[in-house]
C-alpha positions in Angstrom: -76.9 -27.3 -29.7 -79.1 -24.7 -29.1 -81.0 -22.3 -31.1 -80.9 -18.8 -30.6 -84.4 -18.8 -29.3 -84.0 -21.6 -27.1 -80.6 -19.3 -25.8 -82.4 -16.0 -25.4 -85.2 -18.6 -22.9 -82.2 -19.9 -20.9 -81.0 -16.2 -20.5 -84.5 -14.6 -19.5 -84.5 -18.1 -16.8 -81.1 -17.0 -15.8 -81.9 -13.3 -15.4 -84.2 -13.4 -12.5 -83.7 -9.6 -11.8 -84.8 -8.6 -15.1 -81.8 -6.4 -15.9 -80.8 -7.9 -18.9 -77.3 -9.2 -16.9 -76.7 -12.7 -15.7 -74.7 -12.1 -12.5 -72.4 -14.5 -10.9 -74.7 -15.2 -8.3 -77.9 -15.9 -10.9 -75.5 -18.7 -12.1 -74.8 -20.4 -9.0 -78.5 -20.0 -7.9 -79.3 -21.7 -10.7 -76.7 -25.1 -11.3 -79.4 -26.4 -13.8 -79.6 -23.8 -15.5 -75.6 -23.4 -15.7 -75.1 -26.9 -16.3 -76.9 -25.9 -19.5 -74.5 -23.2 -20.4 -71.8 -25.2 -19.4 -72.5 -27.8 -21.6 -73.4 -25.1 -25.0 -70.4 -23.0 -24.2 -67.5 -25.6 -22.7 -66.8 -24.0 -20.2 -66.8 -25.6 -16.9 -67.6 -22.7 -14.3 -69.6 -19.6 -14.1 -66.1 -17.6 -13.0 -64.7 -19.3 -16.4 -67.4 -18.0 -18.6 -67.1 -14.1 -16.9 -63.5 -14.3 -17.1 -63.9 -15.4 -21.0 -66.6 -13.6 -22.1 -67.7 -10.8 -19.7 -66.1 -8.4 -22.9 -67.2 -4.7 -20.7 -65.8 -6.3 -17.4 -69.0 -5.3 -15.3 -68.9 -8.9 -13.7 -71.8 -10.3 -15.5 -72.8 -11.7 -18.9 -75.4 -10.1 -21.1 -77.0 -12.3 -23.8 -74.5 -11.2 -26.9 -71.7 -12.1 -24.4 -73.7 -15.6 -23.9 -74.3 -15.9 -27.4 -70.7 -15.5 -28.3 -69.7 -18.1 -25.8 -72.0 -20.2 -27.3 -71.1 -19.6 -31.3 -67.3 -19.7 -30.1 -68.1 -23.4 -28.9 -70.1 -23.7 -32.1 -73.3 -25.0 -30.5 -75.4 -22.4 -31.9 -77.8 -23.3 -34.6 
């Protein structure tokens, strides 16, 4: 379980462009990183977690998309 905190560090890791967006391709850069998600969201692929949770359909997940994933898997704490 992760604190939001400790979320909001995974995302900034995750964001390497700085745009406040985790693209598809910052997750598969990154398969420590999305392992991480994986295992605080359940879901088992970075297309899983856009297709769930990418809520404005721009093809990438911003950190309230992230950290409704995550309270929906009820891992936040």
């Amino acid at each position: 379980m992760a604190t939001e905190q400790e979320l909001q560090s995974l995302f900034n890791k995750l964001d390497t462009d700085l745009d406040g967006k985790i693209s598809i391709n910052d997750l598969f850069l990154s398969p420590g990183l999305s392992t991480i998600i994986s295992s605080e969201t359940n879901i088992s692929t970075p297309q899983e977690l856009l297709v769930n949770y990418d809520s404005d359909s721009d093809g990438s997940i911003t950190f309230e998309e992230l950290k409704s994933a995550v309270e929906k898997a009820d891992n936040l704490t």
